[in-house]
C-alpha positions in Angstrom: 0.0 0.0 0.0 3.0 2.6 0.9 4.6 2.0 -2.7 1.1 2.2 -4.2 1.0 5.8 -2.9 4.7 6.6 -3.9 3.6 5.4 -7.0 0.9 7.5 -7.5 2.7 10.4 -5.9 5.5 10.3 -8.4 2.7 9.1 -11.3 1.2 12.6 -10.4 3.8 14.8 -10.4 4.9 13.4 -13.7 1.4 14.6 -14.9 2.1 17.8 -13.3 5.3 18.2 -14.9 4.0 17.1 -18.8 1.2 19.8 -17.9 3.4 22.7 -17.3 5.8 21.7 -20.2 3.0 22.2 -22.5 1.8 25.7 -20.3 3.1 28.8 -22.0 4.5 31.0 -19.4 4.9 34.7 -19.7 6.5 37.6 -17.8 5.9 41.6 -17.3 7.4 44.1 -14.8 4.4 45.3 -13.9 6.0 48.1 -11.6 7.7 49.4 -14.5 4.9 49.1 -16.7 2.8 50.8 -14.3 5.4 53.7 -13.4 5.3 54.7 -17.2 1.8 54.8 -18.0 1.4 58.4 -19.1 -1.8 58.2 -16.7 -0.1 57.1 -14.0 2.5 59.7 -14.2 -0.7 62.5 -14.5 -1.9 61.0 -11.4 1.0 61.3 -9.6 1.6 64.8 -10.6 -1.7 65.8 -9.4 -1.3 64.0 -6.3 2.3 65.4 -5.8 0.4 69.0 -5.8 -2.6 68.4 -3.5 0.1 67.2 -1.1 2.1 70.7 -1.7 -1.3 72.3 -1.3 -1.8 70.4 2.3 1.8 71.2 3.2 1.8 74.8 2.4 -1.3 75.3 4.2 0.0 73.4 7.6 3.1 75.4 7.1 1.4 78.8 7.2 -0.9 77.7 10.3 2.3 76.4 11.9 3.7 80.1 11.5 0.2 81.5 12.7 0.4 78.9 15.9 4.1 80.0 16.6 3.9 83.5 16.1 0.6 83.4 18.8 2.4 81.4 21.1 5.8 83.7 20.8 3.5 86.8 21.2 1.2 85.1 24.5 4.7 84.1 26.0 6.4 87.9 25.7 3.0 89.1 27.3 2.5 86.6 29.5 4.0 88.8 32.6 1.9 91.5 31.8 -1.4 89.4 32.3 -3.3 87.5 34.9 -3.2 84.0 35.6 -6.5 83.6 34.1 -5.8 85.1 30.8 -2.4 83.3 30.5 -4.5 80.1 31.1 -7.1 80.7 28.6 -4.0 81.6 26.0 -2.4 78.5 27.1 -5.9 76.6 26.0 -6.2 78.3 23.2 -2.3 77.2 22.2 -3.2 73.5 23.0 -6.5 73.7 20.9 -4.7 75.0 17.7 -1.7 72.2 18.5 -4.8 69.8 18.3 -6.3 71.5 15.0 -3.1 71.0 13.7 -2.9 67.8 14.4 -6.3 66.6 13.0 -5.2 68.5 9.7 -2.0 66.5 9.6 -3.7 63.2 9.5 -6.7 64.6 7.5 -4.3 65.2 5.4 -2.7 62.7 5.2 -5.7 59.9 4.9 -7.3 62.3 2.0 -4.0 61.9 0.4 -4.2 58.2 0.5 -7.7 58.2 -0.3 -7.2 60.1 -3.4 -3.9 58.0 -4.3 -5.7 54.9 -4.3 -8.8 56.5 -5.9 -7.1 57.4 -8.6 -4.9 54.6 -9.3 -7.4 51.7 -8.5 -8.8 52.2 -11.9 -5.3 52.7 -13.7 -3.9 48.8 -12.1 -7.3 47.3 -13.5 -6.4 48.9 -17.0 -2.9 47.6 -17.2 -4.0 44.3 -15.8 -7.0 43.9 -18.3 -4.4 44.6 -21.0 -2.2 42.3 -19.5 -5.0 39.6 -20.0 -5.8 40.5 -23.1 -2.1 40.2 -25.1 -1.3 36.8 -22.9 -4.6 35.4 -24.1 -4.1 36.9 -27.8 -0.6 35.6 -27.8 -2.1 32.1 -26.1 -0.1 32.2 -22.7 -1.5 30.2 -19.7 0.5 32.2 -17.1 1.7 35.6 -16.6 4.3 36.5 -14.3 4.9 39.2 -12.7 8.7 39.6 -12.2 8.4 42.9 -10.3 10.3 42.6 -6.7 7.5 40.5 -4.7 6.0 39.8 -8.0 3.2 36.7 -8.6 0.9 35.1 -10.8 -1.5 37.5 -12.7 -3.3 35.2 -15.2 -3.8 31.2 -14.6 -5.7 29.5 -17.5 -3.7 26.2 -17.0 -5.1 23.2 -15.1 -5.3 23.2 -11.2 -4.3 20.1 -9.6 -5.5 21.6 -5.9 -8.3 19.3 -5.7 -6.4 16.3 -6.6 -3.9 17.3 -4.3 -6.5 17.4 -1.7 -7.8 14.2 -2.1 -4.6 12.9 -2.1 -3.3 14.1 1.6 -6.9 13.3 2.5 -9.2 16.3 2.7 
């Protein structure tokens, strides 16, 4: 029974190995592919200037917040305990506004990152498709850094894998 299973083991990965013989296999950078669509680059730009818009206005109500604070500490002597409290409320209050901009910021720029280039990864990939099926590939590579498989049209052996370790 044990060399009945070997058997069929090695029977299968022989099967396995004819299959993928007769696979065509293809490959694509898709980073690179990706980083030179003239839409991508488009995209980018206008992301790279929302991101100066964000930054430019933090930067000016950073100024605004130290000036304040520079001004409330140079008075502080010259007014009461409760009026340098309030100040010092009001201080903490913009540091918090600041704050919530910063990651407002920050998520709208992601937001509008993956927004826009959500539709641009479907386009290349749907080309992708559409040449490795013209040109009759099974499989399509992706040999980007961290790269995998993009199109399978060959045959899937998981369930008779399955059955064979028993589940």
């Amino acid at each position: 029974m044990k060399h009945l299973k070997q058997l069929f083991t090695v029977a299968l990965l022989m099967v396995a190995t004819v299959s993928m013989a007769q696979s065509k296999v293809a490959h694509i950078e898709v980073q690179k592919l990706i980083s030179e669509m003239p839409e991508v680059i488009a995209a980018q730009k206008e992301i790279s200037e929302l991101e100066k818009t964000y930054s430019t206005d933090l930067e000016n109500s950073v100024k605004e917040y130290q000036t304040k604070a520079q001004t409330y500490a140079a008075d502080a002597e010259n007014q009461t305990e409760i009026i340098n409290q309030k100040r010092r409320t009001e201080l903490e209050g913009i540091q918090q506004s600041l704050e919530q901009f910063r990651q407002q910021a920050a998520q709208d720029l992601q937001k509008k990152q993956v927004e826009m280039m959500r539709p641009l990864y479907e386009k290349a990939r749907s080309a992708i498709e559409k040449v490795a099926t013209a040109q009759g590939f099974n499989y399509v590579l992706d040999s980007s850094a961290g790269g995998s498989v993009i199109m399978a049209k060959g045959t899937d052996i998981m369930t008779e894998v399955k059955k064979e370790l028993g589940f």
